[in-house]
C-alpha positions as CSV (number, residue, x, y, z in Angstrom):
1,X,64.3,32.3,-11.0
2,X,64.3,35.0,-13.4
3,X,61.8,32.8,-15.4
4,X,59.5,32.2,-12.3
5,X,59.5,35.9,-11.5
6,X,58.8,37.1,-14.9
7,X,55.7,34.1,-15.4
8,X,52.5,36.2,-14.6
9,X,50.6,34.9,-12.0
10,X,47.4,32.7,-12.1
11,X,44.3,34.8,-12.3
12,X,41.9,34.5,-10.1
13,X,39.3,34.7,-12.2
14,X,40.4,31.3,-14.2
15,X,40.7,29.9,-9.9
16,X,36.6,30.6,-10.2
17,X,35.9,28.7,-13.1
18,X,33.4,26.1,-13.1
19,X,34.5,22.8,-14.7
20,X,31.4,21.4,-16.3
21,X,32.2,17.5,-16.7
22,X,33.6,17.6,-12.7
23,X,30.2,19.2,-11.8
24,X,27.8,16.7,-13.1
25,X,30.8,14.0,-11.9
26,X,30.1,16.0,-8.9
27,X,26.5,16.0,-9.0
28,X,26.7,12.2,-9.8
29,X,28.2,11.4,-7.1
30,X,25.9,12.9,-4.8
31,X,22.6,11.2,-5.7
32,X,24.4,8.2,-5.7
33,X,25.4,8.1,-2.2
34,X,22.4,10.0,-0.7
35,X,19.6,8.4,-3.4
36,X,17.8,6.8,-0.2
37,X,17.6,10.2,2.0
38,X,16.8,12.3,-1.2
39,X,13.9,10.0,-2.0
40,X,12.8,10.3,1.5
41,X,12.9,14.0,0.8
42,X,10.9,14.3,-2.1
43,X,8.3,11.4,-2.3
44,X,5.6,13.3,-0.7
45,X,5.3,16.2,-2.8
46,X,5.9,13.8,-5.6
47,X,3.2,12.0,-4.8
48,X,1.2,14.6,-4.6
49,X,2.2,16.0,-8.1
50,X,0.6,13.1,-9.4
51,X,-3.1,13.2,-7.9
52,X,-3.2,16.5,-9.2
53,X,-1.9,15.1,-12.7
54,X,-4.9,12.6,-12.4
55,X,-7.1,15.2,-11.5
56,X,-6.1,17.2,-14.3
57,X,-6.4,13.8,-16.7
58,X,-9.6,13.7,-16.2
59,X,-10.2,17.3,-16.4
60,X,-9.0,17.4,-20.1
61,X,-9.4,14.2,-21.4
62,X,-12.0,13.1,-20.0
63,X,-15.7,13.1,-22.6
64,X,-16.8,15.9,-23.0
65,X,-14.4,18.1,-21.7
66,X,-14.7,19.5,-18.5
67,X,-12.1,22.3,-19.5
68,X,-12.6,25.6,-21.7
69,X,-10.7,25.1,-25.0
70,X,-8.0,27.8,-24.9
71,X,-7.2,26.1,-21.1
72,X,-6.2,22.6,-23.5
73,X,-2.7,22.1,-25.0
74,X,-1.0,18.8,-26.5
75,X,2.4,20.2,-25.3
76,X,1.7,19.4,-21.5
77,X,1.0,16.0,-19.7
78,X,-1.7,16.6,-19.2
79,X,-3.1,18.4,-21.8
80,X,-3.7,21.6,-20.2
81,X,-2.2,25.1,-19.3
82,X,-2.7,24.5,-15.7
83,X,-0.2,21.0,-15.6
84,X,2.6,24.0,-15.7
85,X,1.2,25.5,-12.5
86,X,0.3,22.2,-10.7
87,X,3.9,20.7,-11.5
88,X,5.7,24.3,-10.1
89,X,4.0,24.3,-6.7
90,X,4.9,20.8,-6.0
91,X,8.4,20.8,-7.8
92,X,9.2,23.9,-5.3
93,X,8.6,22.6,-2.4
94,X,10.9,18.9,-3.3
95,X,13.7,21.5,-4.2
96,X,13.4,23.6,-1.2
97,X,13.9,20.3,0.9
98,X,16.8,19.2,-1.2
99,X,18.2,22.4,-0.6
100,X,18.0,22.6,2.7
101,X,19.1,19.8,3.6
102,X,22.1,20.2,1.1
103,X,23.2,23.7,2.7
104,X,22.9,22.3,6.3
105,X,24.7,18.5,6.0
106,X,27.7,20.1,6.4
107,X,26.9,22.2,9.6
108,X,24.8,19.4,11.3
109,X,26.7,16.9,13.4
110,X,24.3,15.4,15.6
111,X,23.5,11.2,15.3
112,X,22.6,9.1,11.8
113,X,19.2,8.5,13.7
114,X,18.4,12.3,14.5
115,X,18.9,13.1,10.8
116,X,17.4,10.2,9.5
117,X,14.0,11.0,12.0
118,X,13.9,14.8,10.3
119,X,14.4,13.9,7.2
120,X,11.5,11.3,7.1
121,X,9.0,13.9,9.0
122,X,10.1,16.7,7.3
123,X,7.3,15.9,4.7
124,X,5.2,19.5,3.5
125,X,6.2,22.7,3.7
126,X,4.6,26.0,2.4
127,X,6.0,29.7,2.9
128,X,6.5,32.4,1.0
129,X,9.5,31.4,-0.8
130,X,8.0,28.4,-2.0
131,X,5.0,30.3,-3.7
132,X,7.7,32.8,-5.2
133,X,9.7,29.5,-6.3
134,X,6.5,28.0,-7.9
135,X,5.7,31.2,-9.7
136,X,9.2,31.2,-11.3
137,X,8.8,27.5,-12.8
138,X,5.1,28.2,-13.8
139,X,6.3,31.0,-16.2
140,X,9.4,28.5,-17.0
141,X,7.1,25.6,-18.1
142,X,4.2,28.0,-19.5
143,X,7.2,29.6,-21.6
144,X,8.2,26.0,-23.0
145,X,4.8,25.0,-23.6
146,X,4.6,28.5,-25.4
147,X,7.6,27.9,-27.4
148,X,6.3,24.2,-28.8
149,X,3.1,25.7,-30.0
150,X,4.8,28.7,-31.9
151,X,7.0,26.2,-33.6
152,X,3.9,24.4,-34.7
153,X,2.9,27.3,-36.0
154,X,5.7,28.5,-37.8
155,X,6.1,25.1,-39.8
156,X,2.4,25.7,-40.5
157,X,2.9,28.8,-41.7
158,X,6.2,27.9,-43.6
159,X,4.0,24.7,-45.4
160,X,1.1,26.6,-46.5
161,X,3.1,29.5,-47.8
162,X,5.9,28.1,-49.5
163,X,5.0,24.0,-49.7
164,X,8.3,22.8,-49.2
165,X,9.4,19.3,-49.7
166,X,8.6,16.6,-46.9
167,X,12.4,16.6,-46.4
168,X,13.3,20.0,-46.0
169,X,10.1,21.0,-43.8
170,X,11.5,17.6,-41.5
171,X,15.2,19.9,-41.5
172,X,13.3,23.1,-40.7
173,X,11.4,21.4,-37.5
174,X,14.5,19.5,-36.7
175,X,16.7,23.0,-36.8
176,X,13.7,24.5,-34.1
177,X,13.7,21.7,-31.9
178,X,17.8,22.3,-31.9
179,X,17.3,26.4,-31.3
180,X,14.4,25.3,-29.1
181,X,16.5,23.4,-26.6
182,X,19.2,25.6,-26.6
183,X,16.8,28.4,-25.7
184,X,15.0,26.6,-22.7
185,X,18.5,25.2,-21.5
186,X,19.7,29.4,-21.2
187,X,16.2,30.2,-19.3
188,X,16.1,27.3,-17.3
189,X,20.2,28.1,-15.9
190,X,19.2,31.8,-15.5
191,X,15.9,31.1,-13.6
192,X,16.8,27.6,-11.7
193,X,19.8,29.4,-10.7
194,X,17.9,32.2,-9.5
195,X,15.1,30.0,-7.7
196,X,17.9,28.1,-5.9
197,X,19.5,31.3,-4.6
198,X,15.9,32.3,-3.6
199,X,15.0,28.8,-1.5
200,X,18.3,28.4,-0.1
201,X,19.4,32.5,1.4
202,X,15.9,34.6,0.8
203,X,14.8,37.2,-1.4
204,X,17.9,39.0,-1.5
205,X,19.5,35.6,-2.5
206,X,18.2,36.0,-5.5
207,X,20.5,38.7,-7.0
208,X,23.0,37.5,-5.6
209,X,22.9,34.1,-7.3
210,X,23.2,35.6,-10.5
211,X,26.3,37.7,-9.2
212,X,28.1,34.7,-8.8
213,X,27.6,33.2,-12.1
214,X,30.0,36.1,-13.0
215,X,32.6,34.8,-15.4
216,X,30.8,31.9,-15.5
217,X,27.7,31.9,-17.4
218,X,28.5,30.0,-20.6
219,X,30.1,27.1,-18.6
220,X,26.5,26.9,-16.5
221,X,24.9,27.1,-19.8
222,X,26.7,24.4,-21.0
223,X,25.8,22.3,-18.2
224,X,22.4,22.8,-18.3
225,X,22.4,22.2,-22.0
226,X,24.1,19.1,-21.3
227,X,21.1,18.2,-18.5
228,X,18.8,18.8,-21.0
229,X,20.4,16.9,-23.6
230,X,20.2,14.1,-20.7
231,X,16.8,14.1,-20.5
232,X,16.0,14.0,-24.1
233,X,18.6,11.2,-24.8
234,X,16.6,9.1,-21.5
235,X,12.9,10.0,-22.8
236,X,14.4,9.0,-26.4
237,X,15.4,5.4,-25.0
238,X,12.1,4.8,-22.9
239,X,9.6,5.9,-24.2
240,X,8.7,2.5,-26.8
241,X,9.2,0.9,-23.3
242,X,6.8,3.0,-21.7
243,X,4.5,3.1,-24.8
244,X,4.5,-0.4,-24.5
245,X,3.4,-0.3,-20.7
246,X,0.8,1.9,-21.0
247,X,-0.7,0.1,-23.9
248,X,-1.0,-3.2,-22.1
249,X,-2.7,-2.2,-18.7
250,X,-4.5,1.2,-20.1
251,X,-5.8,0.3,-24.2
252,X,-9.1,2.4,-23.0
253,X,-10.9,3.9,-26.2
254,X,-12.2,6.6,-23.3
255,X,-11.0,8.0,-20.4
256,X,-11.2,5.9,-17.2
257,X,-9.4,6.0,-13.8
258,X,-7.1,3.3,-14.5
259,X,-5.5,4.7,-17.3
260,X,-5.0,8.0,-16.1
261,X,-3.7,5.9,-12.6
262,X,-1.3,4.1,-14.5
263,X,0.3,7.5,-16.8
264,X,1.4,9.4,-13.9
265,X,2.5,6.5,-12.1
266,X,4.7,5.7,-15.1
267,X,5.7,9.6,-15.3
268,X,6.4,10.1,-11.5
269,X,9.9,8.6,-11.6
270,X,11.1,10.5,-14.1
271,X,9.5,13.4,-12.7
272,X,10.9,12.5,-9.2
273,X,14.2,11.7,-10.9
274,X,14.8,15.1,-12.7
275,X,13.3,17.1,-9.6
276,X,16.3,15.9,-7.6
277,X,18.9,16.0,-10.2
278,X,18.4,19.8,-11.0
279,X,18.2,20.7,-7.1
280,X,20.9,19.1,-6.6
281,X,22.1,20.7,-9.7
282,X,21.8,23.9,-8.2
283,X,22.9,23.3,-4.9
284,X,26.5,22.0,-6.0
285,X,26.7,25.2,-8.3
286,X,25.7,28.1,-6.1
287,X,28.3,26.0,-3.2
288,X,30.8,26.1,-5.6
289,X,30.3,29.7,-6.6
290,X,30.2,30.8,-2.6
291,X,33.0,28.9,-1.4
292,X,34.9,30.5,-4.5
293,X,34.2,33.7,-4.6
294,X,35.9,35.4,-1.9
295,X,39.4,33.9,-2.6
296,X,39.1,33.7,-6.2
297,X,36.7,36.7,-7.2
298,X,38.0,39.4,-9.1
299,X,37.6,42.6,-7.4
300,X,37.3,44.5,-11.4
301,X,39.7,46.5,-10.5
302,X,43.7,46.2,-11.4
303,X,46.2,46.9,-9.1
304,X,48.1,50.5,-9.8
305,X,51.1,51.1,-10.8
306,X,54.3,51.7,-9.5
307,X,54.4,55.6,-9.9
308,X,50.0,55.7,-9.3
309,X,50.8,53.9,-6.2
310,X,53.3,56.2,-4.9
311,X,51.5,58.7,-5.0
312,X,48.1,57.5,-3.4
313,X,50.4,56.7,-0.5
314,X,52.2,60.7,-0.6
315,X,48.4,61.9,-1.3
316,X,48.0,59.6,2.1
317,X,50.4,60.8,4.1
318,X,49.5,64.2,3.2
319,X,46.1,64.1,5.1
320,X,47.0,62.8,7.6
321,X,49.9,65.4,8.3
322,X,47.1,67.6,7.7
């Protein structure tokens, strides 16, 4: 007993702690069993995304070039600037229906059919936390596209100055793509965090998202690094199979419909598939964080002592004699 008395007692702030493999078990889990319904979700603006990839195709690779040169960039899909914008708007609005319909399954009990009938007609939406939501991952995708160009340019730099050896120069790149990622993977935690706290409780939600990654930061960093790592890793292992695919229906020496048709179509999966997995992402964290944080949240201040609390309660009893 003596023992048990003495052990200090769990904290609460180690009760709040994320557990990064559980979440993306957690997060598994759930695209799993709801893959048809998020699909349903998502395919519009999805589809979407991609006419206004094609139209973007053609914009930039198209002979001549119907865009200004500083608009053009190799490190978008696309080849443009504006493929950061047109992927945001869209992207915004799948994650604000994943989200929405994440935060109210649990409230809504009314019949399979009923919920099956909204979630097929709830197709395009557009309000003012959508745009804000866009706007966040335009300057997210315009900073990686920034990042990628300034790397070229520092190898650049680094070859023509010093004229390093094929091998170290390949080291040098290598070591920025590493520093690159694990950049992107702390903005894209900080600001998906934020956008989910924005599309699923408001403005002020926004804040307040952050708030609750208190004491948990480097685990969500972690997790989104691991994400990221993910998705490298998947376009590692596809893409000679989607070299392949796009070589055999669209070998066209210039730019035609067909080709541009058959690009997006091959990079709206993935697209579609990484939309979901970080709103879902997002929505299992910030539920986590909420159900946890008024039970397990440290209030940042201790509890006084013996003698400090003896005499707040005389200094208590004091005014109210008075």
């Amino acid at each position: 007993m003596g023992r048990a008395a003495d052990r200090p007692l769990r904290s609460s702030q180690k009760v709040g702690l994320l557990r990064v493999f559980k979440t993306v078990a957690a997060v598994a889990r759930y695209c799993a069993r709801n893959a048809g319904k998020l699909v349903l979700l998502v395919w519009l603006p999805c589809l979407l995304m991609a006419v206004s990839q094609i139209a973007l195709d053609f914009l930039a690779l198209s002979y001549p070039p119907r865009l200004p040169g500083w608009l053009l960039s190799q490190h978008f899909n696309p080849p443009t600037w504006l493929t950061a914008v047109a992927q945001a708007l869209w992207g915004a609005m799948a994650w604000a229906f994943v989200l929405g319909d994440m935060a109210g399954s649990n409230a809504d009990r009314s019949r399979p059919g009923a919920r099956i009938a909204r979630t097929v007609t709830a197709r395009l939406e557009l309000s003012l936390g959508i745009l804000l939501a866009a706007v966040i991952f335009s300057v997210v995708n315009l900073l990686d596209g920034g990042l990628r160009a300034l790397q070229l340019q520092l190898l650049a730099s680094i070859y023509t100055r010093f004229e390093p050896s094929d091998d170290l120069l390949n080291a040098i790149g290598r070591t920025g793509e590493v520093v690159q990622v694990i950049i992107m993977a702390a903005v894209v935690a900080a600001f998906y965090l934020t956008t989910g706290g924005l599309l699923r409780n408001g403005i002020r939600g926004m804040a307040a998202a952050w708030r609750l990654t208190r004491h948990n930061r480097l685990r969500v960093l972690a997790l989104f690094l691991l994400l990221s790592v993910a998705a490298i890793a998947l376009n590692a292992l596809t893409t000679p199979a989607v070299g392949w695919l796009i070589r055999s229906f669209a070998d066209e020496l210039f730019w035609t419909f067909k080709a541009a048709l058959i690009r997006q179509l091959v990079d709206l999966p993935f697209f579609m598939l990484w939309t979901v997995v970080y709103a879902v992402t997002v929505g299992i964290v910030l539920g986590a964080l909420e159900q946890r944080r008024p039970a397990g949240e440290p209030r940042g201040e201790q509890p006084p002592r013996d003698g400090a609390r003896s005499d707040a309660i005389d200094a208590q009893r004091q005014r109210r004699s008075n």
